[in-house]
Every structure is written in structure tokens, then in C-alpha cells.
Backbone bond lengths (Angstrom), bond angles and torsions (degrees), N, CA, C in turn:
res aa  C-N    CA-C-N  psi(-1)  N-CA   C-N-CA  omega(-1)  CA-C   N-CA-C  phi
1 X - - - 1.475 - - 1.523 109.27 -
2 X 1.346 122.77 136.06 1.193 131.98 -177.60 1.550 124.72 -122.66
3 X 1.511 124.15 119.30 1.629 125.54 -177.69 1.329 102.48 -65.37
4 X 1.461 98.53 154.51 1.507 113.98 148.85 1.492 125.99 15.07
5 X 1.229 104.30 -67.70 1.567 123.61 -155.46 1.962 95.35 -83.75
6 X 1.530 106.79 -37.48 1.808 115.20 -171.02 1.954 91.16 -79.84
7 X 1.363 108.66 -29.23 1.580 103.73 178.48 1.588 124.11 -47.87
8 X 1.727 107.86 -21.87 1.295 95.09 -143.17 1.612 81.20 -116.84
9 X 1.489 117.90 41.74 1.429 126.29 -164.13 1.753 93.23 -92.54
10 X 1.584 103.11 164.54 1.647 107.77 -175.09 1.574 114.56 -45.75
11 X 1.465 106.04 141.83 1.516 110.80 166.39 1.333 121.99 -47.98
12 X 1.488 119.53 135.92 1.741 111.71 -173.59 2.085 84.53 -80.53
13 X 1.534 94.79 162.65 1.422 97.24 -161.02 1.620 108.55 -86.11
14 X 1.968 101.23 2.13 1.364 103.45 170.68 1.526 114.45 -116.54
15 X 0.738 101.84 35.58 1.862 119.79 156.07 1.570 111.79 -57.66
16 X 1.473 118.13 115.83 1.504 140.45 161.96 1.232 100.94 -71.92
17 X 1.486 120.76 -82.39 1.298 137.21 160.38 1.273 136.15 -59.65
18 X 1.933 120.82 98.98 1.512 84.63 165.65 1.678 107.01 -141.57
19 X 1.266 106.92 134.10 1.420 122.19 177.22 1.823 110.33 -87.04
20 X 1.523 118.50 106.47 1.048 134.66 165.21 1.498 117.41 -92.88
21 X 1.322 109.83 157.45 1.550 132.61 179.27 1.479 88.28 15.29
22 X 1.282 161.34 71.72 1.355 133.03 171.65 1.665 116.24 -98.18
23 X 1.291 104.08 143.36 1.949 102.20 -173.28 1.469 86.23 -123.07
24 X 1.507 105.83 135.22 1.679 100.25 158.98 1.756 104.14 -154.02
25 X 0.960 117.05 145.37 2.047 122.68 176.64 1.205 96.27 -118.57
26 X 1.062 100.09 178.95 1.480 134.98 155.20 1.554 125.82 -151.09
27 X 1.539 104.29 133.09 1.690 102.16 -152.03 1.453 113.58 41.77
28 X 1.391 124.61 59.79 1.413 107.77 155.44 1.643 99.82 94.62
29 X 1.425 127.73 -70.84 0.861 133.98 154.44 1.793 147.64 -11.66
30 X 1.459 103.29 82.06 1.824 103.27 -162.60 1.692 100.63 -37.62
31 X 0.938 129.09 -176.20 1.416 160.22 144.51 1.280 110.66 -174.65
32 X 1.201 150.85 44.87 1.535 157.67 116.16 1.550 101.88 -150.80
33 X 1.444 106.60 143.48 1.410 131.24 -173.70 1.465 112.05 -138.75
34 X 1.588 120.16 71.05 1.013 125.77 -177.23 2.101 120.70 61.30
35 X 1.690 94.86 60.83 1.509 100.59 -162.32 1.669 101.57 -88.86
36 X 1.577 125.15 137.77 1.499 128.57 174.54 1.903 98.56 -126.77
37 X 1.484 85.27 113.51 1.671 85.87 178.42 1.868 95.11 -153.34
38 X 1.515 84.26 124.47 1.869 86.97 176.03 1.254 123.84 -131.01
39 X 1.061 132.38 128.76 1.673 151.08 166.94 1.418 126.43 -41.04
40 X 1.161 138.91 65.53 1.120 111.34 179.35 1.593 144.59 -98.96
41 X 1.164 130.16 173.93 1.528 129.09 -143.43 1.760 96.41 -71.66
42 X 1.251 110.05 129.67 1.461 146.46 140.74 1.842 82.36 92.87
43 X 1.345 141.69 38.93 1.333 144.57 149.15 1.546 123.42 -85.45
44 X 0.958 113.95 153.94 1.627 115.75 164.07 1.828 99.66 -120.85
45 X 1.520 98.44 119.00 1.122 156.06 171.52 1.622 136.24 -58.54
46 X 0.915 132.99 66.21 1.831 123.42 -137.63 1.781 95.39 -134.09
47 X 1.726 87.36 122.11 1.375 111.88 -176.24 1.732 106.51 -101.54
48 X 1.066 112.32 133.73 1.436 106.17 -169.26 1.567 97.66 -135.14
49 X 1.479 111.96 176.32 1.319 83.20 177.61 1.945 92.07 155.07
50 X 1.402 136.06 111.60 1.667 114.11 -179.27 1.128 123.57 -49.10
51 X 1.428 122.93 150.80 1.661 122.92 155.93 1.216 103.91 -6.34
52 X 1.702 111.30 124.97 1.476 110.11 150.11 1.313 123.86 90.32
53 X 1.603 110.36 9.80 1.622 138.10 178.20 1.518 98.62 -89.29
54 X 1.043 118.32 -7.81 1.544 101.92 -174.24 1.486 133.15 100.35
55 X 1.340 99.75 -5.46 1.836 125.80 -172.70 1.542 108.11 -29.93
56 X 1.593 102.31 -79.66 1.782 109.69 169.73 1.302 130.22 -58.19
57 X 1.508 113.88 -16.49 1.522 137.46 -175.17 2.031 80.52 -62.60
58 X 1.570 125.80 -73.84 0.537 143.90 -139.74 1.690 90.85 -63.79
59 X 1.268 144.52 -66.65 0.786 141.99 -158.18 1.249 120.07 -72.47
60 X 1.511 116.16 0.59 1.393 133.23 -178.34 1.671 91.87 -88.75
61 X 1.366 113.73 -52.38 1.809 102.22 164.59 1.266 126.82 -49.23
62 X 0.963 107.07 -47.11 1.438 111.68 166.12 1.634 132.91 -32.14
63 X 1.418 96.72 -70.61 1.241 122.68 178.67 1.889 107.58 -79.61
64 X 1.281 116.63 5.38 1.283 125.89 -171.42 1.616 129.12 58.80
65 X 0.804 110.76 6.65 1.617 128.82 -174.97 1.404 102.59 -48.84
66 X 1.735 121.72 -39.05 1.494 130.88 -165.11 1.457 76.57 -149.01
67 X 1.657 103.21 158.61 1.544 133.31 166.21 0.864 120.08 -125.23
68 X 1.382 115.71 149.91 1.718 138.88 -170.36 1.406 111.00 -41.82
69 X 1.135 156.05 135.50 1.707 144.72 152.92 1.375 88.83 -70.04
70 X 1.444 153.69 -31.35 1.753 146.22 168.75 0.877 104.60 -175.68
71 X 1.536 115.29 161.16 1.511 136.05 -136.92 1.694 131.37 69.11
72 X 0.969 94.50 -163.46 1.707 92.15 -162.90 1.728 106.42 -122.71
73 X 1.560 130.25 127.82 1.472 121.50 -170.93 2.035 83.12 -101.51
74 X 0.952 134.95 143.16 1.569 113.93 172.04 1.291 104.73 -135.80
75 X 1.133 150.00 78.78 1.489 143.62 173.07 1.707 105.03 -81.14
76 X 1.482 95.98 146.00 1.824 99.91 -175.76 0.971 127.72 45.15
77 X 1.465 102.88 35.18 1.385 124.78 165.20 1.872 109.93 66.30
78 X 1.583 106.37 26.01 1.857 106.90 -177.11 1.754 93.89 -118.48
79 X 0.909 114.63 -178.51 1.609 117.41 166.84 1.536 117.98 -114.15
80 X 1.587 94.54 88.44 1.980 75.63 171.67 1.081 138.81 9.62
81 X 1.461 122.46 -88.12 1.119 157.00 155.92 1.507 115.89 8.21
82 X 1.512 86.05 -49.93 1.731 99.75 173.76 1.376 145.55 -114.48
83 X 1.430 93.89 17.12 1.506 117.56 170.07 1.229 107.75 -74.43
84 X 1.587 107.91 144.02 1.708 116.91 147.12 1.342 130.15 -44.88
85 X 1.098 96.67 -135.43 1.757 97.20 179.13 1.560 89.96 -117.79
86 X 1.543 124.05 -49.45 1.391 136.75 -166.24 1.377 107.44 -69.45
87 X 1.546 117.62 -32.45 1.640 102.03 162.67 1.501 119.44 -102.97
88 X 1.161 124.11 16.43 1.275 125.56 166.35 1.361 107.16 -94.13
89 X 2.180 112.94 -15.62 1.403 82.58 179.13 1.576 111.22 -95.93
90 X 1.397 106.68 -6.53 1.704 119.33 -178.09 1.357 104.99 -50.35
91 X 1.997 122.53 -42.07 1.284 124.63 -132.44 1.456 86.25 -93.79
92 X 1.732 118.42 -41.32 1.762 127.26 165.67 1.714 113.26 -40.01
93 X 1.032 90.50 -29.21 1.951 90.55 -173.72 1.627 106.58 -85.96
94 X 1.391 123.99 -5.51 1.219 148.51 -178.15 1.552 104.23 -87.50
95 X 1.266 119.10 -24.96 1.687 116.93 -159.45 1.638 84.77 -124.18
96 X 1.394 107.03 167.21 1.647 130.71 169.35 1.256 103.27 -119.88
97 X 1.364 120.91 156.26 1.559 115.80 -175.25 1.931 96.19 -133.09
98 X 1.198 131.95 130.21 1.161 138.81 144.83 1.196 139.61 -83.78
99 X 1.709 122.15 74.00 1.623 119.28 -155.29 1.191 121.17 -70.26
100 X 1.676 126.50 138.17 1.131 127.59 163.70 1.453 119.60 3.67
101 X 1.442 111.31 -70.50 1.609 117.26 -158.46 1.630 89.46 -105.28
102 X 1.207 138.23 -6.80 1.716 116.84 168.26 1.925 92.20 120.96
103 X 1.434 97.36 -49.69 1.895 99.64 177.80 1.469 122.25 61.48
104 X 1.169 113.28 25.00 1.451 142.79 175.88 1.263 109.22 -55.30
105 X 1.232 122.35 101.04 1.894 134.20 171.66 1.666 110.31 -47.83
106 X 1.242 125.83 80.22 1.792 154.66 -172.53 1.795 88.72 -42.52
107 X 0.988 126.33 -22.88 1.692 113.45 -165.44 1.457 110.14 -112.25
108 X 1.566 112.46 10.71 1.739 104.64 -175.80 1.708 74.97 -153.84
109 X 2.236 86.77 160.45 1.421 103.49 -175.74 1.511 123.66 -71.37
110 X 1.214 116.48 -174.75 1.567 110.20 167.67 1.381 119.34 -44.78
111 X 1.152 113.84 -73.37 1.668 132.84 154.74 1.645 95.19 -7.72
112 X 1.029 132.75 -90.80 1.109 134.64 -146.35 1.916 122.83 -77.80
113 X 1.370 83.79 -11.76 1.793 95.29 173.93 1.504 77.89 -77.43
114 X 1.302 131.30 -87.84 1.249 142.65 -159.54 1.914 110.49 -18.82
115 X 1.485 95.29 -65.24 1.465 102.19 177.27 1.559 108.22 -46.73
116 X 1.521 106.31 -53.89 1.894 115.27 -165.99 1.585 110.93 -7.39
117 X 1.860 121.43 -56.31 1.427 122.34 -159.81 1.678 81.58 -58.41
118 X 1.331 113.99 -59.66 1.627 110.24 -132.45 1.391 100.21 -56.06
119 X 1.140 110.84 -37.66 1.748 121.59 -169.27 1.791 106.14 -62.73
120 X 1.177 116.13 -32.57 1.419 109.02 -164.30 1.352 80.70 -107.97
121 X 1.226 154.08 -1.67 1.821 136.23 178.17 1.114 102.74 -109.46
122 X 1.764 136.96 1.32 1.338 115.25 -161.83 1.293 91.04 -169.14
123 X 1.568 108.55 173.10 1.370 125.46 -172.83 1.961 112.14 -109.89
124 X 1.210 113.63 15.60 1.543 127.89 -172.32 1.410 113.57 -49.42
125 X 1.915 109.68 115.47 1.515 80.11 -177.97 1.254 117.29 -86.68
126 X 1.512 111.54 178.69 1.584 110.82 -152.12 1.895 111.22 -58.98
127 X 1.321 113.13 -47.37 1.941 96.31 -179.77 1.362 127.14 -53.81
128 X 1.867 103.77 -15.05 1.393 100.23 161.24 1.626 122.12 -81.29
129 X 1.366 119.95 -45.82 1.516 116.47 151.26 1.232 113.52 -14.92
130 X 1.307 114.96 -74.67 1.155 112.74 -168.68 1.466 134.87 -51.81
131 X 1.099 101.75 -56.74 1.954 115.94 146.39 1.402 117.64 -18.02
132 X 1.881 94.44 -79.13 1.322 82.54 -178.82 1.812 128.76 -53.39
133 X 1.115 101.18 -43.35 1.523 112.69 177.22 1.708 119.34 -38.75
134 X 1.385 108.99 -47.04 1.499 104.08 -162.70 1.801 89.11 -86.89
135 X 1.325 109.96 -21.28 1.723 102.46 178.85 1.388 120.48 -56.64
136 X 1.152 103.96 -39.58 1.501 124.43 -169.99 1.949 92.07 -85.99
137 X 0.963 142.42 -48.98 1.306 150.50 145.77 1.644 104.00 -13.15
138 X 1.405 112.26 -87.17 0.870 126.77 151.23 1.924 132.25 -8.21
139 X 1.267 114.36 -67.76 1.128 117.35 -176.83 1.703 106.72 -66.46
140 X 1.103 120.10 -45.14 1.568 115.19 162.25 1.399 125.85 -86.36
141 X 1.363 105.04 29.73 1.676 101.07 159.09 1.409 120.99 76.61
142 X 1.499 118.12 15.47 1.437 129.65 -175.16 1.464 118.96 -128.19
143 X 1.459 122.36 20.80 1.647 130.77 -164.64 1.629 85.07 -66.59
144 X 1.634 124.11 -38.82 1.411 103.43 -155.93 1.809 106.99 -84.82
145 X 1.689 103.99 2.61 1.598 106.26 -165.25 1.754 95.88 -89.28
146 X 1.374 121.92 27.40 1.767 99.05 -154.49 0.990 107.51 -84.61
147 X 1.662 130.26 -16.48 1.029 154.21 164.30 1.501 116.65 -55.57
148 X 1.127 122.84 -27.72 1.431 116.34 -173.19 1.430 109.02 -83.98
149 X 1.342 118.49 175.74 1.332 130.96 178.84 1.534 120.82 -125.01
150 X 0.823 125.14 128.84 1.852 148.18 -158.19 1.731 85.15 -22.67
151 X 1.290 116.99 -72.99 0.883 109.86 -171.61 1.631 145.83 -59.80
152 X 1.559 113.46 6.24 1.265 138.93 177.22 1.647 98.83 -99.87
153 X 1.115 158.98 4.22 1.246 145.54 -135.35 2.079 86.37 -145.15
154 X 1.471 79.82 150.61 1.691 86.60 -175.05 2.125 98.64 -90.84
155 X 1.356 116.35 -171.22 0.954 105.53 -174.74 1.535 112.98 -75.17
156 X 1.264 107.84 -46.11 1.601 123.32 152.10 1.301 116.49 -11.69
157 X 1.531 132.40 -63.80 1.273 128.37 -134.21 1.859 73.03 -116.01
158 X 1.300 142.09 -55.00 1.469 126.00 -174.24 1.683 103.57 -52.33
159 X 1.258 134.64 -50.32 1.249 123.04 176.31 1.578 119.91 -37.09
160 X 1.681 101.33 -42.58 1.359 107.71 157.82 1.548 149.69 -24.09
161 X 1.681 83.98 -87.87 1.431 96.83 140.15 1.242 142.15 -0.55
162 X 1.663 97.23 -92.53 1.736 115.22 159.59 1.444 121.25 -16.83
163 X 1.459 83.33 -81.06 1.795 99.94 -175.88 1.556 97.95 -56.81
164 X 1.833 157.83 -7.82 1.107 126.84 163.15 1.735 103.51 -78.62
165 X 1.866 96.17 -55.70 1.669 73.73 165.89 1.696 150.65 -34.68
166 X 1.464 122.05 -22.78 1.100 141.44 -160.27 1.819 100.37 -89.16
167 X 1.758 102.37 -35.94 1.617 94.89 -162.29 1.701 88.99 -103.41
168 X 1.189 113.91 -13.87 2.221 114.49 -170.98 1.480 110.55 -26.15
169 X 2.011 121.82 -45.24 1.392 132.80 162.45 1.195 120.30 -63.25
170 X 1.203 136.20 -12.71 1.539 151.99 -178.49 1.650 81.08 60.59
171 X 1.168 134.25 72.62 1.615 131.01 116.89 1.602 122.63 1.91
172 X 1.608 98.31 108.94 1.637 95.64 158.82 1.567 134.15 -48.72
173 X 2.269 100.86 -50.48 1.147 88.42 167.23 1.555 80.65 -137.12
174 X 1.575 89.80 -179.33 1.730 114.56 -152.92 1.960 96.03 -130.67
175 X 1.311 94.51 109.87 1.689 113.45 172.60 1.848 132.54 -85.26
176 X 1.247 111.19 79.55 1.801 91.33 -175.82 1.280 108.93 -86.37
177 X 1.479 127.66 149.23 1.268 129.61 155.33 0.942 120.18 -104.68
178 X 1.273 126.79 129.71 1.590 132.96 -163.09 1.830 110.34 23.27
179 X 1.256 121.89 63.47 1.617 118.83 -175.30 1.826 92.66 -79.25
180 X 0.805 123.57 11.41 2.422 94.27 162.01 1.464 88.27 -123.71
181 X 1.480 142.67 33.65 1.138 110.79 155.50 1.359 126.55 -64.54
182 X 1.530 128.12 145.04 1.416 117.19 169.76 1.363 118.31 85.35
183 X 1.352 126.65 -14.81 1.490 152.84 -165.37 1.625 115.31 -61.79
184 X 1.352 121.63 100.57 1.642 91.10 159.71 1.238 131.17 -68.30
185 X 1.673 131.66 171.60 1.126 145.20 -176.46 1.743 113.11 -39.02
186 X 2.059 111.95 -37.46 1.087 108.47 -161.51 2.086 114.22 -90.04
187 X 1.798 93.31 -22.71 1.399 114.38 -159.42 2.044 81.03 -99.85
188 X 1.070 149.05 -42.22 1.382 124.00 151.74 1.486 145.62 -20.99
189 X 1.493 89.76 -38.52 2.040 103.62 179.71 1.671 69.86 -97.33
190 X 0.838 130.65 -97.57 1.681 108.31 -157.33 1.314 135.88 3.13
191 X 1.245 99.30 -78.57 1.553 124.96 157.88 1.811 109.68 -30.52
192 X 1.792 100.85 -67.01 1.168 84.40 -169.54 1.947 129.06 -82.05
193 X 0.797 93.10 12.67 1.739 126.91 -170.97 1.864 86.27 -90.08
194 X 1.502 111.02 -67.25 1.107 83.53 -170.88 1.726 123.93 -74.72
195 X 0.956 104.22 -28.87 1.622 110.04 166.18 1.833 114.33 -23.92
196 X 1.673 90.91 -76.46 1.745 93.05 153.77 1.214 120.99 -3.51
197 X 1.794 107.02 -93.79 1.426 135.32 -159.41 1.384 107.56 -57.98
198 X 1.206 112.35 -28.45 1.551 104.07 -163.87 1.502 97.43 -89.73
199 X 1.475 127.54 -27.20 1.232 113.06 172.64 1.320 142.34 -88.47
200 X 1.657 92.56 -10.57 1.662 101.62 137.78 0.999 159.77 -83.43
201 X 1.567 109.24 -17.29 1.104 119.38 -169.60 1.648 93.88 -100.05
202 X 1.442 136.60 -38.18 1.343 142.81 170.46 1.455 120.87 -72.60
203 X 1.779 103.24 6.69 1.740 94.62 -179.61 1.226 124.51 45.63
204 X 1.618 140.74 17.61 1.290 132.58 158.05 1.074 120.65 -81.26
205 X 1.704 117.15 170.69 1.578 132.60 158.69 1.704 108.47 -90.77
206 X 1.523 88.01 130.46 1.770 113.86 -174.11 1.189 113.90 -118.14
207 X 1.305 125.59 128.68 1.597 139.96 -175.21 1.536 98.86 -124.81
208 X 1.517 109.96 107.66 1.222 130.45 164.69 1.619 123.71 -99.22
209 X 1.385 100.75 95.48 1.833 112.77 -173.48 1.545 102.16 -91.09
210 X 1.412 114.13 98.28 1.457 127.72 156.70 1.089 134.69 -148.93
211 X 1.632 132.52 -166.10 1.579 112.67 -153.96 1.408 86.80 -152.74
212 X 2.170 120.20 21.85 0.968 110.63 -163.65 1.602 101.72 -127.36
213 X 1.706 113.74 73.52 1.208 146.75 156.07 1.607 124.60 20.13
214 X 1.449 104.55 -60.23 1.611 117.77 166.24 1.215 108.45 -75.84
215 X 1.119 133.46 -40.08 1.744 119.01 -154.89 1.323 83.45 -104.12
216 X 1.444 148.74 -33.14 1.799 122.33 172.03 1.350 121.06 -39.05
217 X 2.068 100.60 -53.16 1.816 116.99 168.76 1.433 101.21 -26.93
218 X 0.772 136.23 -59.06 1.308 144.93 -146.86 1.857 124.29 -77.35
219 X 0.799 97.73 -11.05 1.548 125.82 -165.65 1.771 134.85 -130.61
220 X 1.465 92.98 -66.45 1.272 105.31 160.24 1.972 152.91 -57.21
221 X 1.101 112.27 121.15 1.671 111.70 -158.43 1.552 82.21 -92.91
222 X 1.150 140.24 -42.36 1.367 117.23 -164.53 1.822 95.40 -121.55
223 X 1.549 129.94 179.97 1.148 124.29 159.23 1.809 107.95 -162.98
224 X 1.574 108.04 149.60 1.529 98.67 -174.77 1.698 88.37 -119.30
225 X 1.080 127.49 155.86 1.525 130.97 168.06 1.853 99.66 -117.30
226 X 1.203 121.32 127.69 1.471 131.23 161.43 0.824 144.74 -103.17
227 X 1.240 137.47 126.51 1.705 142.81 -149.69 1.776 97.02 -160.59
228 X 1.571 89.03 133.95 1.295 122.86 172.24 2.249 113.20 32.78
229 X 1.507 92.31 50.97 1.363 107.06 -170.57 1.509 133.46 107.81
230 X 1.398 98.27 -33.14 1.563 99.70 -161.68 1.685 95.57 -126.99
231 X 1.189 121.90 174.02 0.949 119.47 151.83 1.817 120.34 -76.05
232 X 1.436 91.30 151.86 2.221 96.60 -179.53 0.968 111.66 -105.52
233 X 1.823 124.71 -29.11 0.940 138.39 -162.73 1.802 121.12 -146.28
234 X 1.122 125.84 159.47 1.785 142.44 -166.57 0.624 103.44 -172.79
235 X 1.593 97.58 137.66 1.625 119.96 161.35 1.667 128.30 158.87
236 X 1.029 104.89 -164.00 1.452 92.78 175.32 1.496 98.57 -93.02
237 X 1.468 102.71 165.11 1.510 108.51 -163.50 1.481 106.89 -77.37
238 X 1.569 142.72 -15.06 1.184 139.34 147.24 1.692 112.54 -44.40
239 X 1.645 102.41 -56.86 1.306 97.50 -161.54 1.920 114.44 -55.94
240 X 1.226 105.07 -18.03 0.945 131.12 -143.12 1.698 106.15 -92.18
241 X 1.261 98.86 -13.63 1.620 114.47 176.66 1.230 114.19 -131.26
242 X 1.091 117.22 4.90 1.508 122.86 144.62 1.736 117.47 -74.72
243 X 1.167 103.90 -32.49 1.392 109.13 -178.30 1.502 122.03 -32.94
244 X 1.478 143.89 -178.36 1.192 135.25 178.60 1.750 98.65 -164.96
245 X 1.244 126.72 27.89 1.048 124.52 -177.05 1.988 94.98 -105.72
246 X 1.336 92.09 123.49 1.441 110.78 -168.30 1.775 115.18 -40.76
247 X 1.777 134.36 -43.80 1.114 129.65 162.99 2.050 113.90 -54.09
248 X 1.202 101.97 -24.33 1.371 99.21 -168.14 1.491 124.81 -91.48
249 X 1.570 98.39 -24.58 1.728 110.24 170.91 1.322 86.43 -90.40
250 X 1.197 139.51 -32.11 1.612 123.93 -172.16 1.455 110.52 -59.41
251 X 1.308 118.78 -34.13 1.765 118.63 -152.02 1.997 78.76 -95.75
252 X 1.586 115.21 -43.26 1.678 118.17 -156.87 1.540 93.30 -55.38
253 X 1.502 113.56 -59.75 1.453 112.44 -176.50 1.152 133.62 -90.93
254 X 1.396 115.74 20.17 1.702 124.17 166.23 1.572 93.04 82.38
255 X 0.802 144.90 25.84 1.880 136.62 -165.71 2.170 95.55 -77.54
256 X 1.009 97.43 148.17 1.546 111.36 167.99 1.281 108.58 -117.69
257 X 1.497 138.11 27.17 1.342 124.29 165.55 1.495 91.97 -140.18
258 X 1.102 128.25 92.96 1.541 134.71 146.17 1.616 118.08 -155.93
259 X 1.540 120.46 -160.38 1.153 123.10 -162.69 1.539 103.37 -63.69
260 X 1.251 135.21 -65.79 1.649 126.29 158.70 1.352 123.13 -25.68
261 X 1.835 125.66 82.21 1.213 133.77 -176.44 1.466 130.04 -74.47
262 X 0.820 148.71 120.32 1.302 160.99 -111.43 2.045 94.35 -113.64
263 X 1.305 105.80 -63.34 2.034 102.68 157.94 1.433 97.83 -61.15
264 X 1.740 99.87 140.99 1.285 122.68 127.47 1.413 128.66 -49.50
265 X 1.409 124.33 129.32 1.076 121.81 173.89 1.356 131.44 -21.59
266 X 1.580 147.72 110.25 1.588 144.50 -172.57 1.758 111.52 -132.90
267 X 1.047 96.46 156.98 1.925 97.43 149.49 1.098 113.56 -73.18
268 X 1.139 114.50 166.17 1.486 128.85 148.75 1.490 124.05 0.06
269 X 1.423 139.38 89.17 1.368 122.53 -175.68 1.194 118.31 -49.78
270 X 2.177 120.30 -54.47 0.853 110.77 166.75 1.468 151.09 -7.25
271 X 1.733 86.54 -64.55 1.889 123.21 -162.68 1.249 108.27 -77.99
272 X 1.663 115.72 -22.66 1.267 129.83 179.12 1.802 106.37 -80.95
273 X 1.067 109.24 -29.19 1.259 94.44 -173.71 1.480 126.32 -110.94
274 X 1.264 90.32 3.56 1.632 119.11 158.10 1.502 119.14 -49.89
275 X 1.534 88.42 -62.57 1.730 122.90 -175.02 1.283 106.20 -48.09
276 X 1.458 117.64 132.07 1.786 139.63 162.15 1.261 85.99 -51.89
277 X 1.509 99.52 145.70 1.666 133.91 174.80 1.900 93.03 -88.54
278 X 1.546 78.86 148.50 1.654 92.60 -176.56 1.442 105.86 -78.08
């Protein structure tokens, strides 16, 4: 396991992803303070980190959505930063995205969220669509759901979904954001089972952004934990709970009394409530 300071050590030379020195705010406001976190080829990748570290912030650099205030975002070895529009959108058609809430198009069936990339990235005629579609259907256990509509599907089986939509282009690398939110006990090992499979059996690089401790263990070959901008901590997820540096057993074992404070920054409660109303 490596601090802060061992984080910001040379790029491995099979890095997909790599986020150097990066600073970025909003209003004034840090949310990265010189962050080094890198991806590398055919790993799963796991960003951890409490509410409000910046997790999705991060993947919006990534994916270019927002840019660095300094440092370097570099996927496929180019720099964000300095793409057009036409190769920033080539390099997007390169990645899969797994959204928070699943992001499931409410007015067409399973089938047809699924198809959506192929149809707008390509010229496929339709019996190959189709193929591909129920395959990818298929690989997560839903060929017989294609028929249904967003709104018939439990949270379980739309997460599903998603993730076929996400790989339908066969994606270099594969992005979840928070994928066990909301999850029961049975559609979690699902989920995280398939996470696994798909990154073995599809040979991609996987970036898993969550804050949900046990089920990363479980999955993850590399892991970064983040605090107050940067990363504090790396490693593999063993090394990583062996650790004894007070932010890192704090976040590993759920603790509510350490350096990760539970208030937002205030005055004085007292003094505050002393104080005439405006």
C-alpha cells in the first residue's frame, strides 16, 4: 500500500487511464488538489472515496464532459484537454459508461435501449442488430426481458440492462458509477459477478467508482481511496486493509470519529444561533 506521496510514482507503461497532478474547483471551491490515479490495461480499477470526494466529478474528466483547471486527464495515451470535438467524440465511442441510476430511455423496450449505441454509431443492418442485441441481452441474463419496458424491470434487472447497453460497441474500457447503489442482497452478487466476467472474458479496462467497501474487496485488482482532493491511499484491496493510517481504517471500517468529518464546515453553532436573523 502506498501514501499520497508513493501515489504520484511513475506511470505503469500499461496505463489506459492516467490522471496526473490534476487541480480542478468549482466556484472557488477545490475538489481536486493535485490528483494521480491510473488505469491500467485489462484491470478493474476501484475509486473509493466518502460522499463528496469528487468520485463522478472525476469521471466527467475523464470522459471530458469538464476540464482540468491543471494537470493532465490522458486516456489512450492523448490528453483530453486537447482534443476537438471529433476526436473527443471518437475516443467516447472507445469507452462504455455505467450510470449511477441505469439511464434507461423510459419510452422504448429493453431491446431497444440496448440497440440505441449501435444505431446512432454505425451503419449495421438490422439482423445483425439484432444479434448483436439479444447477445449482449443474453450475456447478462435478460435475452427473455427484451420485450419489457424500463418501467416493468426491478432495479436489479435495469442495472442489467445498462451494463448490456454499455458493452453492445465492445468498449475498450468499461466505466461504473456507483453500480450497487439501491441493490438487494441477491441482484448485488449479480451485478458484481458480472462486473468480474465481463472483464475477463471481454479483456477490457474497468473503473469502478464507489464508496461501497465490501463489494470493491471483492472484485478489484487495483484500488485508490480519496480524501480532501487527492488520493491518501493505493493499493490492492488487501493491502489496503491492512493499512493503519487513520483516514484509511476510518473510511475501510465505517468509523465516525476520525479525520473524515461528518459536519460540513460551520462557525460556531453556539455563536450562530445567538446571531439576529438577516
Amino acid at each position: 500500500m502506498s501514501e499520497s506521496a508513493s501515489a504520484a510514482a511513475q506511470v505503469p507503461d500499461d496505463a489506459v487511464i492516467d490522471v496526473r497532478g490534476v487541480h480542478y474547483a468549482v466556484d472557488g471551491r477545490p475538489i481536486f488538489s493535485g490528483l494521480d490515479i491510473a488505469a491500467r490495461r485489462g484491470l478493474i480499477t476501484a475509486v473509493m472515496g466518502p460522499s463528496g470526494t469528487g468520485k463522478t466529478t472525476l469521471l466527467r474528466l475523464i470522459t471530458g464532459q469538464i476540464y482540468a483547471d491543471r494537470g493532465v486527464v490522458s486516456v489512450f495515451g492523448r490528453d483530453v484537454g486537447t482534443l476537438g470535438s471529433r476526436e473527443l467524440y471518437a475516443t467516447r465511442q472507445r469507452m462504455g459508461m455505467l450510470f449511477q441510476n441505469g439511464a434507461l430511455l423510459t419510452d422504448i423496450d429493453v431491446f431497444e435501449n440496448v440497440a440505441f449505441p449501435v444505431r446512432e454509431h454505425s451503419d449495421l443492418p438490422e439482423p445483425l442488430i439484432r444479434n448483436l442485441v439479444l447477445t449482449k441481452l443474453e450475456a447478462v441474463g435478460l435475452r427473455g426481458a427484451a420485450h419489457l419496458m424500463p418501467g416493468e424491470l426491478s432495479g436489479g434487472m435495469a442495472r442489467r440492462v445498462a451494463l448490456a447497453r454499455a458493452i453492445v460497441m465492445d468498449p475498450e474500457v468499461l466505466i461504473y458509477d456507483e453500480p450497487f447503489v439501491g441493490l438487494d442482497p441477491i441482484s448485488l452478487g449479480v451485478i458484481l459477478r458480472l462486473i468480474k466476467q465481463m472483464n475477463d472474458a471481454l479483456k477490457i479496462t474497468s473503473i469502478v467508482v464507489s464508496h461501497d467497501v465490501h463489494e470493491i474487496e471483492t472484485i478489484a485488482d487495483y484500488s485508490y481511496l480519496l480524501s480532501e482532493g487527492r488520493v491518501v491511499a493505493s493499493g490492492t484491496p488487501a493491502e489496503l486493509a491492512r493499512s493503519d493510517a487513520p483516514t484509511v481504517r476510518q473510511f475501510m471500517t465505517g468509523g465516525a470519529e476520525g479525520p473524515v468529518r461528518f459536519h460540513y464546515p460551520a462557525k460556531d453553532y453556539a455563536t450562530e444561533l445567538l446571531e439576529s436573523p438577516r
